[in-house]
Every structure is written in structure tokens, then in C-alpha cells.
C-alpha positions as CSV (number, residue, x, y, z in Angstrom):
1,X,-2.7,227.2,-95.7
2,X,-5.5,226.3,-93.5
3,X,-8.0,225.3,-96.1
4,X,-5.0,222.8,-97.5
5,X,-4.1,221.6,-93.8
6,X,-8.3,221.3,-93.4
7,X,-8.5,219.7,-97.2
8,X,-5.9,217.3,-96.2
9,X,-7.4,216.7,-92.6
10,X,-10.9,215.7,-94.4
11,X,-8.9,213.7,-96.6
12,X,-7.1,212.1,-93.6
13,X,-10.8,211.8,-92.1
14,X,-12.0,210.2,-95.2
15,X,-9.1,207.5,-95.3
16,X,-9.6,206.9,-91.3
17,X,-13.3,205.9,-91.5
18,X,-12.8,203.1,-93.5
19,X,-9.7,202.0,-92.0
20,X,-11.7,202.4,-88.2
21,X,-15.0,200.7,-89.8
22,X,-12.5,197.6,-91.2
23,X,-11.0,197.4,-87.8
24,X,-14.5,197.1,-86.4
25,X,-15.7,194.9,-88.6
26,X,-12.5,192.4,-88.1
27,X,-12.9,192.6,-84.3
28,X,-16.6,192.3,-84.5
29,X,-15.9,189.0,-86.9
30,X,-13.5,187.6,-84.5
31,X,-15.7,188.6,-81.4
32,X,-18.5,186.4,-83.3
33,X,-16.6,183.6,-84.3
34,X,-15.2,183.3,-80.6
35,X,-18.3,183.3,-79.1
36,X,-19.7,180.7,-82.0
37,X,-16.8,178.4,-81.1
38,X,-17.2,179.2,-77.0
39,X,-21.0,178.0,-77.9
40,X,-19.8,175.2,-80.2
41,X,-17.3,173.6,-77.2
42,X,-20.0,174.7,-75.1
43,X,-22.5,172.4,-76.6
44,X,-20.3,169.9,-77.9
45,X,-18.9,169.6,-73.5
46,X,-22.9,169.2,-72.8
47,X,-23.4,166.4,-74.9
48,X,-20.4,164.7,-74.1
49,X,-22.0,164.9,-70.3
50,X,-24.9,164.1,-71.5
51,X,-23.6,161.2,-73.3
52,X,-21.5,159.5,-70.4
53,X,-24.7,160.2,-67.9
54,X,-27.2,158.1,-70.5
55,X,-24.3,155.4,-70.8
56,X,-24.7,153.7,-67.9
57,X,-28.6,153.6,-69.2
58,X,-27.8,151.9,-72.6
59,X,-27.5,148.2,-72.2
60,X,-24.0,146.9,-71.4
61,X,-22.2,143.9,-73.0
62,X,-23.4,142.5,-69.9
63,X,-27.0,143.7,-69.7
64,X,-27.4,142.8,-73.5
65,X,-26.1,139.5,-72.8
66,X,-29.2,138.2,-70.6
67,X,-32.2,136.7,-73.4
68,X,-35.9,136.5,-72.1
69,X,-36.5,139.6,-70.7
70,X,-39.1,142.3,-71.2
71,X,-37.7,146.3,-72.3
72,X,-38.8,147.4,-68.8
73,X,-37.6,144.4,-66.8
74,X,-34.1,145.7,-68.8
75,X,-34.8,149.6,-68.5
76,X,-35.3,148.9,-64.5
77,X,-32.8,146.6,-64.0
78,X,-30.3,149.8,-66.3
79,X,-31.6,152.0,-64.0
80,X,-30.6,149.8,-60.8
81,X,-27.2,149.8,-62.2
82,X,-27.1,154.0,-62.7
83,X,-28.2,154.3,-59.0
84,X,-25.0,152.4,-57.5
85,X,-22.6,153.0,-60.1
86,X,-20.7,155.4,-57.4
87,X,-20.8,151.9,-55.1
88,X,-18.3,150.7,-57.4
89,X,-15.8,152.5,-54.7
90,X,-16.9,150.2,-51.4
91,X,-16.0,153.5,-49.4
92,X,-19.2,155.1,-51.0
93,X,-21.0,152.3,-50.0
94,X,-19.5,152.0,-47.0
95,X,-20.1,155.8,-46.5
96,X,-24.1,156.0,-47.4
97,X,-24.6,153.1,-44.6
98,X,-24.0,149.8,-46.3
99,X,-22.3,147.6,-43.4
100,X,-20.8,144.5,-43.5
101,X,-22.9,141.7,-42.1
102,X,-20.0,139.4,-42.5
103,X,-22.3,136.8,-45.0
104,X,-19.7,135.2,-47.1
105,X,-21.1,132.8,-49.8
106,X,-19.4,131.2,-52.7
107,X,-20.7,131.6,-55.9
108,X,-22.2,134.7,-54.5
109,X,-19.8,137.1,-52.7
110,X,-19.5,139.4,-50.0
111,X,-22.6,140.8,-48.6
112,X,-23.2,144.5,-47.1
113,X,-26.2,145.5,-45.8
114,X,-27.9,149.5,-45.4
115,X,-30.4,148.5,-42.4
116,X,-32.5,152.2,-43.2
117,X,-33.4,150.3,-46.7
118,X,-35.1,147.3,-45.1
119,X,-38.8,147.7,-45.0
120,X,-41.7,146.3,-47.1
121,X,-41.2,148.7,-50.2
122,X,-39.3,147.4,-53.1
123,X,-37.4,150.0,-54.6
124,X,-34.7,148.9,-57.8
125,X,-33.1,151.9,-57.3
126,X,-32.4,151.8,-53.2
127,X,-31.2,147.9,-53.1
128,X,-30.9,146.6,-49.4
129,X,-27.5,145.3,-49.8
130,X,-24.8,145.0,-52.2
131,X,-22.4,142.3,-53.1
132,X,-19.0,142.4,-54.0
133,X,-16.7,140.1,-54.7
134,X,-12.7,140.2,-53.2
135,X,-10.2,140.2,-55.7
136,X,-6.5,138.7,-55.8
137,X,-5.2,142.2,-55.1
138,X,-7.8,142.0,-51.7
139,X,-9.5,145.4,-53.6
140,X,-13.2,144.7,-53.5
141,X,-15.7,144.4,-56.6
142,X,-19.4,144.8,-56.9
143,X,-20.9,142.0,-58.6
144,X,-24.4,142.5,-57.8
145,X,-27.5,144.2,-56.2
146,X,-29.6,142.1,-53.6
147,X,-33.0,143.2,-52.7
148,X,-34.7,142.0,-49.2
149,X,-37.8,142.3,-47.7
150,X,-39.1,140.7,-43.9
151,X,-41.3,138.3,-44.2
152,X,-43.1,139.2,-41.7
153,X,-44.1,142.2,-43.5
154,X,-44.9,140.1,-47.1
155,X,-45.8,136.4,-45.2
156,X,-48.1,135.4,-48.0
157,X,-46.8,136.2,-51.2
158,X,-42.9,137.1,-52.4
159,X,-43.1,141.2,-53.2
160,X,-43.7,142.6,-56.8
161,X,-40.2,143.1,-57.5
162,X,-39.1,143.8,-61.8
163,X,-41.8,143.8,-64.4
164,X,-42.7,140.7,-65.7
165,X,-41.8,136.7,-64.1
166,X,-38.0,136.6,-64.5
167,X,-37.0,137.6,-61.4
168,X,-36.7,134.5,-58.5
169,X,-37.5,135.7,-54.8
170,X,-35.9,133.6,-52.2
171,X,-37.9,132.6,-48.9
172,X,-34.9,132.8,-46.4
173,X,-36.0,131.5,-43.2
174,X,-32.7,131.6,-41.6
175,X,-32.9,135.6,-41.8
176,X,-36.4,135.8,-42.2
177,X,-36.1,137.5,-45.4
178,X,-37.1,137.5,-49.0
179,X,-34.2,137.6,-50.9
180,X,-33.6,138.8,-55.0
181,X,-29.8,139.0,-56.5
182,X,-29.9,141.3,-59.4
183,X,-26.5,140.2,-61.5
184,X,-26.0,144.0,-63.0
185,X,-22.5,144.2,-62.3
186,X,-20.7,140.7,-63.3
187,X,-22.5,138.5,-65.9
188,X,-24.3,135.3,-64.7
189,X,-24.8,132.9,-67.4
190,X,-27.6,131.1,-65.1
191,X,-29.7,134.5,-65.5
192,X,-29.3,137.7,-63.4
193,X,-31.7,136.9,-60.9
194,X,-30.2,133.6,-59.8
195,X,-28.9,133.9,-56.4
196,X,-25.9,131.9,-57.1
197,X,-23.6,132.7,-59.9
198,X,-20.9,130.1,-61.2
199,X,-18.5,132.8,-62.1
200,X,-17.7,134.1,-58.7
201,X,-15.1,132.1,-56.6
202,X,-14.2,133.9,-53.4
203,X,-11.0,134.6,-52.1
């Protein structure tokens, strides 16, 4: 009786190992393919990042719009428009130290001003003040970058500025500043480094 109940216990044994080695196998398979797939939305959620981080690189309709200018004058003036994307928002803006200097002009906009940025460097990445335009609604949208410089601290010559001899410096006596509008944000069909653009009518 014992050698049958130990016959039929192997045999039990025999039928169990390749029932327990199928079960591992399946869970091993599934424990693979999840992890495949985990790296797959893993990797497919990093390029996606990826791909809206580099968008605001790639020229715009807008960007692509403006004829004449050199790749680098166009790769700076993208990267101008990456570094104050988040000033979209005016509360951001408002929040890193823009101010408003209360400097209304037609054809130009609304004019906010971070006093720490105003010095004799020209960075396209740090402008000196922003301009935004007021909408119907009274919401507030930015329309372009302005650069500025004291004269005093360039009195001969306008600063570097972009690559290449698009960009137009202003010699603002009345505030004693050179002055560049970068159009990065609203199309200006006179070029975007005129200081006046057509399209913009404030309210």
C-alpha cells in the first residue's frame, strides 16, 4: 500500500513540476511584458516631455514667418521666447520682479520693467522688460521682449545685441536708454526688431 500511495505520490510529483514550472513561466512572461510596457510608457512619457520642452525651440508660425535672418539670430531669438514662456501668466512676471512703469504706447503695448536686469550686459535670455498688450476681456498678453541698456554705461556705440545686423537699437534720451523690442510673441510684419508694431492697438 505504501509503495502504491508513494508510486502515485511520484506520479503526483511528476504531474506538479510541470504544472508549477508552466505557472512560473506564465508569471515570469507576464512579469516581463509588464515591465516592457512600464518601460515602453516610460519612454514613450519622456519623449513626449521632451518633445513639448524642445517646442518652444522649433520655430513658430510666427518665428518662421520673419525672412532675412541668420539660424543663430533665429536660434537666440527661440531661445528668448523659451526663457519667458512662463511670463505668458503676468502674475509670474509680476512675481520674478517685472513692475509696471506705467509706459503705455500704441502700436507697442504695456511696458513692465525688472530694475535687477538693467546693467550694461545684454543677455536674450534675461530681457529688461516685457510688453504686453490689454485685451477686450482687460486679461493681459505678451507681445514682446524689450532689451535696455543706460547709456551711460554704452555712450559710444549701441550694445552687441543678436547675431548679425537685423536687430535696431533705439537711442532713448528721454530715459537714457538703449532700447531693442524683440517681436517673439505677436507677429510684426515690419520685422521683430522694430519698436513699433502695426498690429497692436491698445485698449
Amino acid at each position: 500500500m505504501k509503495q502504491i500511495l508513494h508510486t502515485e505520490t511520484n506520479q503526483q510529483k511528476a504531474v506538479a513540476h510541470p504544472l508549477l514550472f508552466s505557472a512560473l513561466a506564465l508569471l515570469l512572461f507576464f512579469a516581463v511584458s509588464c515591465a516592457k510596457e512600464a518601460s515602453t510608457t516610460s519612454n514613450s512619457l519622456q519623449d513626449n516631455m521632451l518633445m513639448n520642452k524642445t517646442s518652444m525651440l522649433i520655430p513658430g508660425d510666427m518665428l518662421t514667418n520673419y525672412s532675412g535672418l541668420q539660424a543663430t539670430t533665429l536660434w537666440e531669438l527661440q531661445q528668448a521666447r523659451a526663457a519667458t514662456a512662463r511670463y505668458r501668466d503676468i502674475k509670474n512676471a509680476v512675481k520674478d520682479g517685472y513692475a509696471d512703469i506705467d509706459v503705455v504706447r500704441e502700436n507697442m503695448g504695456y511696458h513692465f520693467l525688472k530694475m535687477d536686469n538693467l546693467d550694461a550686459t545684454f543677455d536674450f535670455r534675461k530681457p529688461e522688460i516685457l510688453v504686453y498688450n490689454k485685451m477686450e476681456n482687460g486679461s493681459m498678453q505678451l507681445v514682446a521682449v524689450e532689451y535696455a541698456v543706460p547709456i551711460p554705461l554704452s555712450p559710444n556705440n549701441a550694445p552687441a545685441g543678436f547675431t548679425g545686423n537685423n536687430d535696431v537699437w533705439k537711442y532713448d534720451t528721454d530715459f537714457n536708454l538703449w532700447l531693442l523690442h524683440a517681436w517673439v510673441w505677436y507677429h510684426n510684419p515690419d520685422g521683430v526688431f522694430n519698436p513699433t508694431n502695426p498690429l497692436i492697438h491698445v485698449h
